[in-house]
GUDO-637374 format. One line per 5 residues: number of its first residue (from 1); for each residue x, z negated, y of N, C-alpha, C. Coordinates in steps of 0.001 Angstrom, whole numbers. Layout:
BEGIN
NUM) X/Z/Y/X/Z/Y/X/Z/Y  ...
//
This chain:
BEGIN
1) 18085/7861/-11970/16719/8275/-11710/16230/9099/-12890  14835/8953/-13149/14334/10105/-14178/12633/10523/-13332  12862/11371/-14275/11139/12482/-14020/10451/13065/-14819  9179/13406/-15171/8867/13554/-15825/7521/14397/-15209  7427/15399/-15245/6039/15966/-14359/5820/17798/-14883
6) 5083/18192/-14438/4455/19560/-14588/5488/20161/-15236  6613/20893/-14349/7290/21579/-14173/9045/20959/-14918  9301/20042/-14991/10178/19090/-15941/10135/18052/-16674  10822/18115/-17366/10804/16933/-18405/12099/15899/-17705  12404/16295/-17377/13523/15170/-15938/13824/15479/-14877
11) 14625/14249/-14167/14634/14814/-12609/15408/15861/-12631  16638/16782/-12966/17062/17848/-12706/16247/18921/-12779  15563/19198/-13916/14800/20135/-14135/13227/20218/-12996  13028/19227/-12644/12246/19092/-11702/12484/19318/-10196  13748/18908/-9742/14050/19199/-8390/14633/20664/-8285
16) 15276/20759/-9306/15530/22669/-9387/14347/23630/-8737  12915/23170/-10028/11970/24455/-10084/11170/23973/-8836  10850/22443/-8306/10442/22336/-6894/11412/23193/-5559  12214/23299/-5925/13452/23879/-5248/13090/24922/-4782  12534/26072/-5917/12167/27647/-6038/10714/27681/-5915
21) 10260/26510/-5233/8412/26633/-5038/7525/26973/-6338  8342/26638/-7567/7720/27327/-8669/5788/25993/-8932  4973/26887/-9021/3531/26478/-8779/3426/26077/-10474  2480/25055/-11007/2207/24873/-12158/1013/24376/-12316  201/25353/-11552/-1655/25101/-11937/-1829/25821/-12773
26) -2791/25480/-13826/-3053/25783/-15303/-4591/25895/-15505  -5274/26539/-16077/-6648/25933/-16472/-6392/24751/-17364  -7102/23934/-17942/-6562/22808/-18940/-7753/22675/-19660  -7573/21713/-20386/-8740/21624/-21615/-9866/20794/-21209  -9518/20105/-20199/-10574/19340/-19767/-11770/19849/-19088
31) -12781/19916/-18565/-14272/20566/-18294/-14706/19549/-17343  -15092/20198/-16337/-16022/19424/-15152/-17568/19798/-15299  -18313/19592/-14666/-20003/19205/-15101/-20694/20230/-15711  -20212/21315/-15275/-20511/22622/-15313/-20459/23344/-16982  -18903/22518/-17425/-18816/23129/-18876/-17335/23686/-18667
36) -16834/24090/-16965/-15812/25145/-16776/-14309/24465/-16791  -13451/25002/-17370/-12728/24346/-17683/-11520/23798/-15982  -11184/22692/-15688/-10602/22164/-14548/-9483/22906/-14641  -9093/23526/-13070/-7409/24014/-12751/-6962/22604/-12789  -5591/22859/-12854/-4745/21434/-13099/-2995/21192/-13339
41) -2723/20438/-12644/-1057/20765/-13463/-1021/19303/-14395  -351/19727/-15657/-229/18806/-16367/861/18961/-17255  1938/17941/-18498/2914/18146/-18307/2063/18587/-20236  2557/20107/-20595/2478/21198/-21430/3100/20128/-23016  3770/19171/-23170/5095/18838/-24079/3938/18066/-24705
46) 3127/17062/-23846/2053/16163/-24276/1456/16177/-25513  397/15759/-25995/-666/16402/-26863/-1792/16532/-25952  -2416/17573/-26154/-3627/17649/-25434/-4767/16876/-25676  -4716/16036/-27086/-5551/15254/-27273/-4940/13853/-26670  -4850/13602/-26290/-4128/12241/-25829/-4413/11826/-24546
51) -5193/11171/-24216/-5460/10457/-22751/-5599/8784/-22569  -5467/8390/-21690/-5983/6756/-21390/-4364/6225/-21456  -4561/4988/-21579/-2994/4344/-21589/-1953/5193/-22331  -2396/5457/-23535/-1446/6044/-24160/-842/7384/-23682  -1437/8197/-22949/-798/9429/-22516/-9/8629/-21403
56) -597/7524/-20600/314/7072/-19560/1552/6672/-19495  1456/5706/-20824/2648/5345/-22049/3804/6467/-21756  3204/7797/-22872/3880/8543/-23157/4497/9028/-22121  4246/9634/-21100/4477/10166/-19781/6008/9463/-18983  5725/7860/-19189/6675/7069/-18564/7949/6970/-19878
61) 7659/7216/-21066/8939/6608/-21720/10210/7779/-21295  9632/9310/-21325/11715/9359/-20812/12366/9645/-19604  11189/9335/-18406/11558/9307/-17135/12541/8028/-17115  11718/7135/-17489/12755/5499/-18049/13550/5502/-18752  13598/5938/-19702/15252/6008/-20520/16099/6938/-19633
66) 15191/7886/-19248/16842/8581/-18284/17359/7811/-17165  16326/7107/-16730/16912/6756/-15446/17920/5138/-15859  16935/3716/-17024/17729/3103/-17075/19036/3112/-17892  19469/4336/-18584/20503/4213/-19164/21538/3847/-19229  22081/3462/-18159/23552/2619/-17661/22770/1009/-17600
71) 22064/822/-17200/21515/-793/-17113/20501/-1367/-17930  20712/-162/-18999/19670/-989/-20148/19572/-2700/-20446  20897/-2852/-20856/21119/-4284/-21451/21716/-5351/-20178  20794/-5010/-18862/21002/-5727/-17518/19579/-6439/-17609  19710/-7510/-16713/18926/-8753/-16827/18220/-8172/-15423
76) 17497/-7039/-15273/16852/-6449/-14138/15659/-6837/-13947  15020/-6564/-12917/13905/-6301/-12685/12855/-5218/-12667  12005/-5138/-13391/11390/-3591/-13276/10374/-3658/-12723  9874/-2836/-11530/8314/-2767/-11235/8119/-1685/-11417  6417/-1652/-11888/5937/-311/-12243/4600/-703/-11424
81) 4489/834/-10842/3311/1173/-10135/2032/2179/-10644  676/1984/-10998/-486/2536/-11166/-1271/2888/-10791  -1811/4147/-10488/-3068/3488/-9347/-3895/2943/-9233  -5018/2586/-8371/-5720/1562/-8314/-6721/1753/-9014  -7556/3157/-9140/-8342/3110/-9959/-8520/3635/-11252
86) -7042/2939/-11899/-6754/3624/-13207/-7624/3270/-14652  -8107/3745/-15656/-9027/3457/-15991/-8595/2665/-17556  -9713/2203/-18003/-8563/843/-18397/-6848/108/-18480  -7200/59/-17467/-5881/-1197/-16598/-5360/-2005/-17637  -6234/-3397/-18198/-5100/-4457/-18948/-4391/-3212/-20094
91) -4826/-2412/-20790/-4490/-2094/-21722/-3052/-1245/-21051  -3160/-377/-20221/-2270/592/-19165/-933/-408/-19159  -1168/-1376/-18180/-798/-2229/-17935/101/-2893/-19184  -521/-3509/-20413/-153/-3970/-21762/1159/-2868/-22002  834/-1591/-22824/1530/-626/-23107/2346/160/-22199
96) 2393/-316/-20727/4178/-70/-20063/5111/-1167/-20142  4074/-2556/-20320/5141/-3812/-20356/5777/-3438/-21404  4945/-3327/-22287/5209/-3003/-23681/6922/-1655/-24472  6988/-1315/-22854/7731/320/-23239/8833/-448/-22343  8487/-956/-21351/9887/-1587/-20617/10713/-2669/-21779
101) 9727/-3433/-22142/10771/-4419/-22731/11488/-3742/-24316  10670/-2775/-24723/11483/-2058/-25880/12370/-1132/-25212  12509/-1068/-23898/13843/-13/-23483/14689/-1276/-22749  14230/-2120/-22215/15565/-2656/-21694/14766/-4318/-22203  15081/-4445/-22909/14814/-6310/-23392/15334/-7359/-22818
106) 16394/-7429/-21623/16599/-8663/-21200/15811/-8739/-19407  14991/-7375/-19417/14309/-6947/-17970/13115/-8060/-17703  12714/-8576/-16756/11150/-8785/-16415/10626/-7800/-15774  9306/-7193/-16503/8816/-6669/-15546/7497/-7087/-15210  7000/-6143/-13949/5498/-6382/-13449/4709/-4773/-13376
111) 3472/-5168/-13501/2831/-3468/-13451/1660/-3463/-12454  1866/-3087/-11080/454/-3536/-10215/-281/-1903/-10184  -1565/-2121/-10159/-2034/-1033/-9680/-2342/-910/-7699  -1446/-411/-7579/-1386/-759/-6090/-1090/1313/-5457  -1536/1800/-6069/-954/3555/-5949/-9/3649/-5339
116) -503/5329/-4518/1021/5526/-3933/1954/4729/-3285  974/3778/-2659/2187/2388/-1821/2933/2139/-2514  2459/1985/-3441/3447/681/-4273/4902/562/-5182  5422/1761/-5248/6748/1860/-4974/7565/1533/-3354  7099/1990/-3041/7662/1404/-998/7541/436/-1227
121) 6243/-561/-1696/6117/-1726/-1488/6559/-2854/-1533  7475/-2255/-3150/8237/-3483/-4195/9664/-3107/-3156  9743/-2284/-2489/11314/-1501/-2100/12048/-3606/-1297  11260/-3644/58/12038/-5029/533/12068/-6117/-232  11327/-6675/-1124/11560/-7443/-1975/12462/-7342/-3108
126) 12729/-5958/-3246/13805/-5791/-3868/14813/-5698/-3956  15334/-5530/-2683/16299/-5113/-1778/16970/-6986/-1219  16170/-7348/-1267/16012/-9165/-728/16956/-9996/-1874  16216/-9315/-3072/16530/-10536/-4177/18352/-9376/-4717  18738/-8230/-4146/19547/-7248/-4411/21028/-8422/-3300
131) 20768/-8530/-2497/21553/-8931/-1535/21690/-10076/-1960  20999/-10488/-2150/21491/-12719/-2389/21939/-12559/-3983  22181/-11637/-4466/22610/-11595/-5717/21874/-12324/-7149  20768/-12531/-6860/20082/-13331/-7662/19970/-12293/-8898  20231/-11316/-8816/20074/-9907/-9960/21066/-8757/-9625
136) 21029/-7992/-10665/22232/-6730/-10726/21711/-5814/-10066  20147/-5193/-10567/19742/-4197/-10491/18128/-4530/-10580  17223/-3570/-9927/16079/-3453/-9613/15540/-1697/-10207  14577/-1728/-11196/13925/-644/-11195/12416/-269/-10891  12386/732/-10053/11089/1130/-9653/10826/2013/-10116
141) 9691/2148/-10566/8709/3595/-10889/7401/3604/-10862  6532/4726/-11020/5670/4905/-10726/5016/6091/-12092  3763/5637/-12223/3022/6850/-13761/1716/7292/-13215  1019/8653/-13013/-36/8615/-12733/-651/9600/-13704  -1494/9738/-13709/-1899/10932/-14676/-4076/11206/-14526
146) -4279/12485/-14327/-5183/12823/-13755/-6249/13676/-15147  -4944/13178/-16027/-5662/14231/-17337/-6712/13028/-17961  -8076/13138/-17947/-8854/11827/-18529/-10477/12743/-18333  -10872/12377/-19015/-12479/13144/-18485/-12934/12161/-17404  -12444/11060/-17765/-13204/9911/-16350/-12576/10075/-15200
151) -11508/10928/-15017/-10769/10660/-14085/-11732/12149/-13225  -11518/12796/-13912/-11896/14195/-13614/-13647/13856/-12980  -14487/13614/-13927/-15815/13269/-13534/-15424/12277/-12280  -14660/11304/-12024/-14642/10880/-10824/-14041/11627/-9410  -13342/12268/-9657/-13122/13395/-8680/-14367/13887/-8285
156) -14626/14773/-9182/-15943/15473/-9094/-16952/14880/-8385  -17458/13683/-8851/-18852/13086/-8145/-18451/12924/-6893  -16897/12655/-6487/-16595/12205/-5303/-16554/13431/-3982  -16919/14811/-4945/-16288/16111/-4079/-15075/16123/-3738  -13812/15638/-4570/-12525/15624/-4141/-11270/16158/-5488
161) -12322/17006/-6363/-11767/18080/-7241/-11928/19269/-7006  -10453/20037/-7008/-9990/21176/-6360/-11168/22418/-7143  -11263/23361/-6563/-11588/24438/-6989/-11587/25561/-5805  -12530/26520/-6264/-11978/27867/-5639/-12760/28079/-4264  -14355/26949/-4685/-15542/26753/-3771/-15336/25209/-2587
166) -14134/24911/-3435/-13535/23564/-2402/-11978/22990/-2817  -11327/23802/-983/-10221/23190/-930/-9994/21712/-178  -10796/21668/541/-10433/20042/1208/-10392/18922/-194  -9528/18981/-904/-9784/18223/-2216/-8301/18013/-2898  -8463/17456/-4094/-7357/17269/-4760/-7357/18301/-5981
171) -5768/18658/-6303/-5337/19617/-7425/-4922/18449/-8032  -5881/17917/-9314/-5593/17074/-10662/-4153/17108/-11091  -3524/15934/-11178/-1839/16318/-11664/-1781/14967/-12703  -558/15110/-12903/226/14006/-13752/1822/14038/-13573  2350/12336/-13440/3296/12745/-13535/4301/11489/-13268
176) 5333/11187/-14173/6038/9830/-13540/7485/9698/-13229  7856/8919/-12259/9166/9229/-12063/9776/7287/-11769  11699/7039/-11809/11827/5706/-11495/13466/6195/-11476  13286/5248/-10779/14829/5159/-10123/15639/3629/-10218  16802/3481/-10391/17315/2229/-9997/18335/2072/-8767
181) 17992/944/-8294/18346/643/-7155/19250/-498/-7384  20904/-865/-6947/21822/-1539/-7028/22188/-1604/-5240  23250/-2691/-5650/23672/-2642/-4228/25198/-1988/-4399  25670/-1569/-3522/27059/-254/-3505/28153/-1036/-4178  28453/-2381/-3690/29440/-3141/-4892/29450/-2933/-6271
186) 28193/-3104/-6547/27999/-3424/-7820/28065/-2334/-8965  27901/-1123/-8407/27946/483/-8781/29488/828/-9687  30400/27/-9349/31539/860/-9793/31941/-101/-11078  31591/-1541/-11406/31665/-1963/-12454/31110/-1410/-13762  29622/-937/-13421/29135/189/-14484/29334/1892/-14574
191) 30860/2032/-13824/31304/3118/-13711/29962/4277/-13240  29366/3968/-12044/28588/4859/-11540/28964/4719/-9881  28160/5729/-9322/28753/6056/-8250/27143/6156/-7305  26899/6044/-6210/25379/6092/-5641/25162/7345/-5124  23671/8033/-5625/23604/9181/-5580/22553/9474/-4333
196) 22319/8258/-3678/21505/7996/-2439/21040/6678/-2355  21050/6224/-670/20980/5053/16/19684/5000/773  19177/3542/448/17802/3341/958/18280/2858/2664  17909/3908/3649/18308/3592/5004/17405/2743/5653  15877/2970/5530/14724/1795/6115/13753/2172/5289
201) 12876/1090/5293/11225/732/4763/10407/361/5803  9096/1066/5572/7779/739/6681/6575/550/5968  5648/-139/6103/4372/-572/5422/3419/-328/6837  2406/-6/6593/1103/-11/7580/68/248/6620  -1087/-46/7370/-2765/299/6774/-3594/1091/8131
206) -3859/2057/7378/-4867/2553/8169/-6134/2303/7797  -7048/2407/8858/-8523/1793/8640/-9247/3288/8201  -9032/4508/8331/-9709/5421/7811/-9005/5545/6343  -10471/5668/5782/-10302/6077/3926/-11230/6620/3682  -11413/7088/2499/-12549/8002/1939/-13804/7941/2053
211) -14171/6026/1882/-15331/5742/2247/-15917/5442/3078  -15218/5844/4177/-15497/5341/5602/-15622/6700/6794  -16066/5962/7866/-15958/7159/8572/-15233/7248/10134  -14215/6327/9686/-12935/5809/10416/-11910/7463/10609  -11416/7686/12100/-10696/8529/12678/-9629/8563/11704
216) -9005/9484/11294/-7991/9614/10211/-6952/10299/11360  -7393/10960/12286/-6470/11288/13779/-5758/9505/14488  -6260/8661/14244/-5528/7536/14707/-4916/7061/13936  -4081/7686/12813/-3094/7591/12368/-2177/6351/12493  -2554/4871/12572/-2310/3484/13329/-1354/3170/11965
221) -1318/3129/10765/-711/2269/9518/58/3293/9512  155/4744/9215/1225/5709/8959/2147/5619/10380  1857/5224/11156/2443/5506/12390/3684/4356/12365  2788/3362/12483/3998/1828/11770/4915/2028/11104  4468/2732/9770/5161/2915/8593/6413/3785/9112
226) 6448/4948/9449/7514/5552/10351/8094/5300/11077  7340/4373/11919/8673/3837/13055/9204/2839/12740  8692/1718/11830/9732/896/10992/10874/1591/10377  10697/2069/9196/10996/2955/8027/12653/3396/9235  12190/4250/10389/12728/4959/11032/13899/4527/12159
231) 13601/3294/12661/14444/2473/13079/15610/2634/13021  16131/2671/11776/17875/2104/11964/18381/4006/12250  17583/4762/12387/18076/6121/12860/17701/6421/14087  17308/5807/14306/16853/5956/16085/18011/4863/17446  18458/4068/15783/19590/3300/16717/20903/3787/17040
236) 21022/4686/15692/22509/5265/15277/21989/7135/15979  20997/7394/16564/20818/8494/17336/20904/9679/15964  20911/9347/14710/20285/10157/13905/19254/10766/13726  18363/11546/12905/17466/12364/12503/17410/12721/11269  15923/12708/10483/15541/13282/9514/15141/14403/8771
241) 16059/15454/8748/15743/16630/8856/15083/17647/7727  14552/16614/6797/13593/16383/5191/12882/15832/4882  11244/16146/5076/10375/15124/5385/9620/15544/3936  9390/14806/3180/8796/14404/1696/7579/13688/1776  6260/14549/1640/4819/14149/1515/4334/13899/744
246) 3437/13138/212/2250/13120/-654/904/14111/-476  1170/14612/561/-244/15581/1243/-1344/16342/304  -1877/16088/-236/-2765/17469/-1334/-3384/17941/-256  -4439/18680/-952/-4976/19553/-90/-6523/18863/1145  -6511/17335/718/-7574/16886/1463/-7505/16463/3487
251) -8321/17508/3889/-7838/17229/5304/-7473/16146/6203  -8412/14636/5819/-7807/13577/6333/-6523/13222/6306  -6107/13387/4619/-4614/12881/5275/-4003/13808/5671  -4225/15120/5630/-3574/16065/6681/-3898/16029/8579  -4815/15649/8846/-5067/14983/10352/-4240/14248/10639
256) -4361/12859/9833/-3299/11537/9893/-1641/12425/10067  -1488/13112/8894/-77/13549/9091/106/14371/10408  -758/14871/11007/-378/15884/12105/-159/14762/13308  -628/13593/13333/-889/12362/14536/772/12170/14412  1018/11879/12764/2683/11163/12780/3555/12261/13415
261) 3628/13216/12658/4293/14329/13009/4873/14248/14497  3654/14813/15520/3817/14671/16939/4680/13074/17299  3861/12264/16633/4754/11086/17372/5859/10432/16467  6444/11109/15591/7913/10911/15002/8911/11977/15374  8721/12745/16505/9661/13552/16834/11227/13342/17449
266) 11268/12196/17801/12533/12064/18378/13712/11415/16980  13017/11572/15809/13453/10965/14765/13582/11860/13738  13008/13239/13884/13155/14425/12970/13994/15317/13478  14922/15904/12630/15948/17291/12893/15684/18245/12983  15974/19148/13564/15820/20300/13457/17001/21346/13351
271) 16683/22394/12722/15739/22924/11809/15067/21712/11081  13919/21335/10126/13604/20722/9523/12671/21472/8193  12947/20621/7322/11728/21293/6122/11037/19930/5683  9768/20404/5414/8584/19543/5153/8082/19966/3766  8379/18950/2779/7398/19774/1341/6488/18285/601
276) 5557/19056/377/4513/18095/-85/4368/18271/-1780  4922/18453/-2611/4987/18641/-4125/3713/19026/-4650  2784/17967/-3941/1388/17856/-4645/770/18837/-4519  843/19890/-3764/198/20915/-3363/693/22178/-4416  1548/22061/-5488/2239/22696/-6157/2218/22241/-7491
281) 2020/20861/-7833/1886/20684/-8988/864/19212/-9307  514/19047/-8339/-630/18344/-8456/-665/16848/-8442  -1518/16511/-7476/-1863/15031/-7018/-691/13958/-7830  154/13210/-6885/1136/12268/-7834/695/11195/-8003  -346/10924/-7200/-285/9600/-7365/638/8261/-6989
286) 719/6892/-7922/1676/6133/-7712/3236/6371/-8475  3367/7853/-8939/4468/8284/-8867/5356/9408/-7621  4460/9113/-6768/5076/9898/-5246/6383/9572/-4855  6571/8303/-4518/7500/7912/-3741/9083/7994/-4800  8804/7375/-6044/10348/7542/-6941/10378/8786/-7396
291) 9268/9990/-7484/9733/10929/-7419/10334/11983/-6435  9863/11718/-5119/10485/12098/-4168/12292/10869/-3974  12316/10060/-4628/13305/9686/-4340/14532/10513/-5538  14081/10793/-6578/14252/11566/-7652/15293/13482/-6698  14073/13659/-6313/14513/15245/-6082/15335/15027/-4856
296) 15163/14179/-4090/16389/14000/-2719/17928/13935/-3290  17350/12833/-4338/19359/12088/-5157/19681/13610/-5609  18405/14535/-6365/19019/15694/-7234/19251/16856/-6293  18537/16448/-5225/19577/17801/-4110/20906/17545/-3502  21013/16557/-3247/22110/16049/-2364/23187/16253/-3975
301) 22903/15754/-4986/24019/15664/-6258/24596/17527/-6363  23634/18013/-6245/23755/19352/-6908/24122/20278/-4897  24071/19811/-3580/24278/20718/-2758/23065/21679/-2045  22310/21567/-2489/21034/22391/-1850/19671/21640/-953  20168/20267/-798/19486/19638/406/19364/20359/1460
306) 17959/19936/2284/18628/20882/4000/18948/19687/4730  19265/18555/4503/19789/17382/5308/20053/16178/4262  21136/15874/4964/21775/14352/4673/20684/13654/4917  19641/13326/5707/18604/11857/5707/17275/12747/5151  16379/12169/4952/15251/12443/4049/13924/11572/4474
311) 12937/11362/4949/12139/10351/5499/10602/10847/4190  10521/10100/3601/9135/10173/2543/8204/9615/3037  7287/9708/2704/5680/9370/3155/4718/9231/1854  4116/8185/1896/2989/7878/1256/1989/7552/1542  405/6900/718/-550/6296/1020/-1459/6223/169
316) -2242/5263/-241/-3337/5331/-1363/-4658/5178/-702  -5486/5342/-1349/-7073/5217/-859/-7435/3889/-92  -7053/2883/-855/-6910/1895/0/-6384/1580/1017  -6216/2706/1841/-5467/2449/3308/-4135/1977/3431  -3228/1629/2638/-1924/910/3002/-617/2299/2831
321) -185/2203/3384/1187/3536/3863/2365/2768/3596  3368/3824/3501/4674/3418/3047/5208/4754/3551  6817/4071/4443/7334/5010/4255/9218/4843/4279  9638/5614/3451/11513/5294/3220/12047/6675/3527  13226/6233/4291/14449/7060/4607/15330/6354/4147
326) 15977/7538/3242/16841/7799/2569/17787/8621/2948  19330/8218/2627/20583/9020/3260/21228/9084/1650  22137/10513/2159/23088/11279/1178/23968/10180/1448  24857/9381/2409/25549/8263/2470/25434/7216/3337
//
């Protein structure tokens, strides 16, 4: 696995200082309508002049070298996830193909802008073509990045950039993370060992989104997504006692999450801890899900998990949810 966000330049350094609640809102150089400069977490190493594909570029190359380093010269699969309304796409798009095949050259990859889903998304199809052996290894990741004046002016017009006069909104972030996924056989030929197991996957759509004025309390696609996802622990009379959000600070999907909450209880542990990252270092984007898969592998590796299973949560504007539990074994 690798990372790359606010607060680290990889996943260790990242699941550590998430660890210690350490916050990384910044003023930044960028300016909303006003002239005033946007709070924001963003990753400091960057250039500050640098935005559009190329900061996206930059962002993803050493989350990816850390993570594919044992399966570089494997005939894998890579998917990479964007979000949907990332702003020039073919080019985005161009310059990660572009960074995958100069880090691992015998890989295919694909780059959808499909947001936060879309790591969950690629997860059963990957997992499909993992089992029939048609491939070694599968990599997922995810790049988002909030540093752009267009990105920012689109917040803004939308009323869904953070400030001091409005919290129902998003804290601007950046940040990418990817993981590889093998099947447990196959682990000890490349002298590695599995540092966490994908236990279930859930997909749903909810009909409330931003532009609508659809109940975000009927929580119908996140609800799916959990009790799929959740299944094979409800058979084995387990529990998730580490629940991993995407949540910022906008109240709908905090409604939606309070609907799951109540009705995923016979499937959560207790004691339990609930942490939402984004609220700390800012909006992930379609790097949510491999980075939460990131800081689970780096708690459980290092001992400071509060549970063996882990249940993540996602969702993009476009209504579609995802959600994976993950076990220490």
């Amino acid at each position: 696995m690798g990372a790359n966000t606010a607060v680290g330049l990889n996943a260790r350094q990242t699941g550590f200082l998430l660890r210690t609640g350490f916050p990384a809102m910044a003023e930044s150089p960028l300016a909303n309508a006003a002239g005033e400069a946007v709070t924001m977490a963003f990753v400091p190493t960057l250039d500050g002049r640098l935005v559009g594909p190329e900061r996206l570029a930059a962002l993803a190359r050493g989350p990816l070298e850390e993570a594919v380093g044992p399966v570089r010269d494997s005939a894998a699969e890579v998917h990479v996830a964007i979000d949907e309304a990332c702003p020039e796409r073919p080019l985005t798009v161009a310059l990660l193909q572009a960074l995958v095949k100069h880090t691992m050259p015998a890989a295919s990859v694909t780059v959808e802008a499909r947001g936060e889903a879309g790591p969950g998304a690629f997860l059963p199809a990957a997992i499909r073509a993992l089992e029939t052996g048609r491939i070694e290894a599968v990599v997922i990741g995810g790049v988002h990045s909030d540093y752009h004046p267009l990105a920012i002016a689109a917040l803004e017009a939308s009323g869904r950039l953070f400030s001091r006069d409005n919290l129902d909104a998003r804290i601007p972030g950046e940040a990418a993370a990817f993981f590889v996924l093998m099947r447990v056989t196959s682990a000890p030929r490349l002298q590695l060992a599995p540092l966490a197991r994908v236990i279930g996957v859930g997909a749903g759509r909810e009909r409330a989104r931003p532009d609508n004025d659809e109940l975000a309390y009927e929580a119908t696609g996140l609800t799916a997504a959990v009790r799929q996802a959740t299944e094979p622990l409800a058979a084995d009379g387990r529990t998730a006692g580490w629940i991993l959000t995407d949540l910022t600070g906008e109240m709908r999907r905090q409604y939606e999450w309070q609907s799951v909450f109540v009705r995923a209880q016979k499937v959560l542990g207790r004691p339990y801890l609930i942490e939402s990252p984004a609220q700390r270092i800012g909006y992930l984007g379609a790097a949510a899900t491999p980075l939460f898969v990131a800081m689970a592998a780096t708690a459980w590796a290092h001992g400071y998990a509060p549970s063996p299973v882990a249940l993540t949560t996602a969702g993009n504007d476009g209504g579609d949810r995802v959600a994976v539990v993950l076990g220490k074994d």
